[in-house]
N, CA and C atoms as an extended XYZ file, in Angstrom:
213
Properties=species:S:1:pos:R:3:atomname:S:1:resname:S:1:resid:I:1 pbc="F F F"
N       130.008      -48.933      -57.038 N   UNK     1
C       129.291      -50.131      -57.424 CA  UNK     1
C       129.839      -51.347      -56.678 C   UNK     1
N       131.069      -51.701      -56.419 N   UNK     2
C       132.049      -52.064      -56.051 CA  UNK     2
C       131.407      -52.617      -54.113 C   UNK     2
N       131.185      -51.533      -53.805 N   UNK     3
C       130.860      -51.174      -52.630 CA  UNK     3
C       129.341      -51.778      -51.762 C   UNK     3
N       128.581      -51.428      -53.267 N   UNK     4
C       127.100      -52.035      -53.266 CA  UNK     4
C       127.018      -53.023      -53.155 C   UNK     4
N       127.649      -54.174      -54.376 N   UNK     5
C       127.734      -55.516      -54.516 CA  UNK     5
C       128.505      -56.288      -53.272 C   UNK     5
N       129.547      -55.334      -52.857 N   UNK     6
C       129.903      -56.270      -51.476 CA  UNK     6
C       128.730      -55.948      -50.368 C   UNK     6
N       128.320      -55.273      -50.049 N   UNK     7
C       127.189      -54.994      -49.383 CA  UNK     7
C       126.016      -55.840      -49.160 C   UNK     7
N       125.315      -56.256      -50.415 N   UNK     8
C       124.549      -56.787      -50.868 CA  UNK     8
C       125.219      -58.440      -50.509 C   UNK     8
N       126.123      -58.745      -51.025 N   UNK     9
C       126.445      -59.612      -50.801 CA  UNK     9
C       126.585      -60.320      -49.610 C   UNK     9
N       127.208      -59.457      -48.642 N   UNK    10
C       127.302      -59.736      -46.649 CA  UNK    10
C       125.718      -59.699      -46.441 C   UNK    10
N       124.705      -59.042      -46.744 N   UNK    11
C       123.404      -59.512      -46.232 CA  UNK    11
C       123.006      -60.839      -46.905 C   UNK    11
N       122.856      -61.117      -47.989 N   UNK    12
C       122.385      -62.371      -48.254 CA  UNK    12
C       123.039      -63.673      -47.860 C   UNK    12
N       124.705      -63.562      -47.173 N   UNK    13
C       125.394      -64.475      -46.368 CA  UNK    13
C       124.707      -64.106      -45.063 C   UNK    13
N       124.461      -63.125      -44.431 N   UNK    14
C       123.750      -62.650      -42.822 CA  UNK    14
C       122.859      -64.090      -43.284 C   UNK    14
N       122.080      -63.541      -44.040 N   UNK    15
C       120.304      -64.048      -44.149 CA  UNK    15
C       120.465      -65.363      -44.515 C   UNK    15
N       121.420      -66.040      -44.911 N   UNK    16
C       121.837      -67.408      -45.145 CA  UNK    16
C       121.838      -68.283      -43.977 C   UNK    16
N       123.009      -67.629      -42.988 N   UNK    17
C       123.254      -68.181      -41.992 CA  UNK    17
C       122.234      -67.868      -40.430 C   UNK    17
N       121.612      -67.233      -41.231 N   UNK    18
C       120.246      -66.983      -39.756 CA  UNK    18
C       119.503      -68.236      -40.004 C   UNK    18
N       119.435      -68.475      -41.422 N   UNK    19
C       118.232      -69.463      -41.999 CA  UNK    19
C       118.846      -70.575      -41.480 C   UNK    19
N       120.086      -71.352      -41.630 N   UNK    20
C       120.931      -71.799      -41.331 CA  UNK    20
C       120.215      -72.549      -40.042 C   UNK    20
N       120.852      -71.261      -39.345 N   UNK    21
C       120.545      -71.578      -37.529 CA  UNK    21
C       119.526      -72.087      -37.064 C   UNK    21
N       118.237      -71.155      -37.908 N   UNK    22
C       116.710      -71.166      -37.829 CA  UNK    22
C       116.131      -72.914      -37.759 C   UNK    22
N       116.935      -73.178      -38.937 N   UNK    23
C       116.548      -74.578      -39.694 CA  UNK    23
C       117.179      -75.583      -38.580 C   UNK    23
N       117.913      -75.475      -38.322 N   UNK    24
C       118.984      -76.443      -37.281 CA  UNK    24
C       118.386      -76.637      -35.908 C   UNK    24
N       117.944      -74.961      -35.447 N   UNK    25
C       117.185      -75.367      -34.357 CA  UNK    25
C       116.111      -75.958      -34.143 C   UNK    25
N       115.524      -75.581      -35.162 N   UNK    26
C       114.111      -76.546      -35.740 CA  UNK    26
C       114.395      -78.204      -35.597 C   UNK    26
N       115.351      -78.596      -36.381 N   UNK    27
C       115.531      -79.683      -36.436 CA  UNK    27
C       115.906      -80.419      -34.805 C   UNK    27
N       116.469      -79.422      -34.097 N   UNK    28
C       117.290      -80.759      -33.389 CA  UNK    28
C       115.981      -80.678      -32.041 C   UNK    28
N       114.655      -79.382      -32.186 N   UNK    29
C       113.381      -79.767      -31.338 CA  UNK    29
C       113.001      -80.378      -31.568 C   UNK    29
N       112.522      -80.907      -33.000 N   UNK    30
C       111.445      -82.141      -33.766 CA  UNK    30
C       112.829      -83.571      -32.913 C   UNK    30
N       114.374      -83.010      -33.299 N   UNK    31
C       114.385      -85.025      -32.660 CA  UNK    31
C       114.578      -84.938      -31.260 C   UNK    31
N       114.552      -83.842      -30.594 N   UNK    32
C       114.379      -84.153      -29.066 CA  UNK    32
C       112.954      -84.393      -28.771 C   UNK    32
N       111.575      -84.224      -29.335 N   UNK    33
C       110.246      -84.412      -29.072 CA  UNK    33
C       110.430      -85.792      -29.483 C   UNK    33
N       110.846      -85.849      -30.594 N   UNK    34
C       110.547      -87.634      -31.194 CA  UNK    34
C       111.843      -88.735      -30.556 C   UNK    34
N       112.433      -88.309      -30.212 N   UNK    35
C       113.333      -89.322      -29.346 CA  UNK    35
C       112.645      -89.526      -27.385 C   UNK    35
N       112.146      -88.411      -27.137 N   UNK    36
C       111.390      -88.486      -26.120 CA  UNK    36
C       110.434      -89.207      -25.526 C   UNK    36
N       109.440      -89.297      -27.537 N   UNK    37
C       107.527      -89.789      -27.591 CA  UNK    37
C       108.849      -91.581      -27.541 C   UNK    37
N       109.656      -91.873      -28.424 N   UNK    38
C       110.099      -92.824      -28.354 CA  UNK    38
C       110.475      -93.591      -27.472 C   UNK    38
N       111.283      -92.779      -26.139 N   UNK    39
C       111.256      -93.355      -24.932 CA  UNK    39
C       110.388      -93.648      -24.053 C   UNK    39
N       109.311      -92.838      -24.382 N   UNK    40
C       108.021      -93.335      -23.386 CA  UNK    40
C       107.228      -94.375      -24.006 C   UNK    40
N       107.414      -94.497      -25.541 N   UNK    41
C       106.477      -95.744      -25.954 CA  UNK    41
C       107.485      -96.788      -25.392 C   UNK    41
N       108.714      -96.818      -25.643 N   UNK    42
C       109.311      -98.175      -25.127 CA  UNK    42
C       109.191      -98.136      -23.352 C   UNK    42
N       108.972      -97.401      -22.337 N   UNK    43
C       108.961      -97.534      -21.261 CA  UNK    43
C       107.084      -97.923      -21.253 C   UNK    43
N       106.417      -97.581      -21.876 N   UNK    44
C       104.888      -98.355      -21.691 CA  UNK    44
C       105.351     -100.070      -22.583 C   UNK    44
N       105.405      -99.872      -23.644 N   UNK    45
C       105.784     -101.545      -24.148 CA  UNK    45
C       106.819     -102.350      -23.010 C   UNK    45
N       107.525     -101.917      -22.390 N   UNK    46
C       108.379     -102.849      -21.589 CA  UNK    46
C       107.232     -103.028      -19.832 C   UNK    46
N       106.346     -102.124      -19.611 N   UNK    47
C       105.564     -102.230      -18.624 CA  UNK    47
C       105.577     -101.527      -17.329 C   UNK    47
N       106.900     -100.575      -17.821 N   UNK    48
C       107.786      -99.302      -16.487 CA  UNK    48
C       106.318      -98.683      -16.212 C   UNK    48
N       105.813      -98.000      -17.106 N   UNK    49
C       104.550      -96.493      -16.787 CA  UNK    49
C       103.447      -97.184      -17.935 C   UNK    49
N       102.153      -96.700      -17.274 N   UNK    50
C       101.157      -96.994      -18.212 CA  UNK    50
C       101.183      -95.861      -19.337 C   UNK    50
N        99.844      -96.151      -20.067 N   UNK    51
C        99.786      -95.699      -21.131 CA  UNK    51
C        99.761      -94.401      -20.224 C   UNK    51
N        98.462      -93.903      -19.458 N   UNK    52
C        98.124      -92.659      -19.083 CA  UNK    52
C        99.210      -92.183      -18.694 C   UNK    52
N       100.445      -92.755      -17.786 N   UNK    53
C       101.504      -91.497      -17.604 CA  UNK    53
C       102.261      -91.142      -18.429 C   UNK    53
N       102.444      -92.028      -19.529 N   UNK    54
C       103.639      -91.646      -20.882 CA  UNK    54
C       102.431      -90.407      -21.248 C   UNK    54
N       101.269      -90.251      -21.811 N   UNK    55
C       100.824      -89.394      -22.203 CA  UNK    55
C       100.990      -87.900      -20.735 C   UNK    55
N       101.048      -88.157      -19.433 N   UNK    56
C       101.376      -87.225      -18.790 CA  UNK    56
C       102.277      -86.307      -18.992 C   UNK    56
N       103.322      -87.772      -19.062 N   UNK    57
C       104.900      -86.879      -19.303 CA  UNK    57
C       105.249      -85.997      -20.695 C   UNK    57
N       104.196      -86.755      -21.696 N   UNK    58
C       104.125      -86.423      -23.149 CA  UNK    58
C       103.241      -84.687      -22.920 C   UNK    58
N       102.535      -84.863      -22.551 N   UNK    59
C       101.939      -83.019      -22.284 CA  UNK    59
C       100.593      -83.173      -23.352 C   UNK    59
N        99.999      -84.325      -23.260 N   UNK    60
C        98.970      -84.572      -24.207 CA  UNK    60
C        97.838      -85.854      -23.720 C   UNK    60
N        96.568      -85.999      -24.151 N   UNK    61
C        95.410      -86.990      -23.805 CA  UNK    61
C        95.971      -88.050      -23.831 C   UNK    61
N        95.758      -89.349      -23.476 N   UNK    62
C        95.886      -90.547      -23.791 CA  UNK    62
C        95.386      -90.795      -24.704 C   UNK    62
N        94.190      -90.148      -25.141 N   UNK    63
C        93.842      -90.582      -26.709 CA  UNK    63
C        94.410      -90.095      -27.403 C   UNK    63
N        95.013      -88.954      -27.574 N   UNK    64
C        96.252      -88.261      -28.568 CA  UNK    64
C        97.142      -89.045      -28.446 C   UNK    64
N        97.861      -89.632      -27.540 N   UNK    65
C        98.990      -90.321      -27.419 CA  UNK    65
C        99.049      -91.813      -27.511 C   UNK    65
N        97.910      -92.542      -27.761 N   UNK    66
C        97.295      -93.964      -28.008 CA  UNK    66
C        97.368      -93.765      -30.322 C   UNK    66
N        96.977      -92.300      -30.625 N   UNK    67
C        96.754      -92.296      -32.340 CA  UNK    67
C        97.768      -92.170      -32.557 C   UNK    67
N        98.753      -91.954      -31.373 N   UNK    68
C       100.345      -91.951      -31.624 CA  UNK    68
C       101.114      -92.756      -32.445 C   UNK    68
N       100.522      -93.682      -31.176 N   UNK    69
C       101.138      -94.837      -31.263 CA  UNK    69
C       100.580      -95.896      -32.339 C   UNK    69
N        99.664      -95.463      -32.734 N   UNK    70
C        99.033      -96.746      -34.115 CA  UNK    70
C        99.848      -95.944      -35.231 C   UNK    70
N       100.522      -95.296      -35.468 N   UNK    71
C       100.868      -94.455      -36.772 CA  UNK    71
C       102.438      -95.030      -37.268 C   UNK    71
């Protein structure tokens, strides 16, 4: 029994720390996309690239990337 419960136990720490990882990597894509959309709105507001190339570099329409920016 002894044997089971440690058993049982090392998978639900496995499955903890996958989730863990899972979640983390998740997180640090969402702030490299949003620190990114952020640098290109401040390089169109300062007057470096127009709207149309921030949406180039962004991988999306200028009209996707104009409803962006009103939000």
């Amino acid at each position: 029994m002894k044997v089971e419960y440690m058993t049982f136990y090392m998978e639900l720490r496995r499955r903890e720390e996958k989730g863990r990882a899972e979640g983390l990597a998740e997180g640090e894509a969402k702030g490299t996309a949003k620190g990114r959309w952020m640098t290109l709105m401040e390089l169109v507001h300062d007057g470096v690239i127009t709207m149309k190339e921030a949406a180039k570099r962004a991988g999306m329409t200028e009209e996707a990337f104009r409803k962006l920016t009103t939000h």
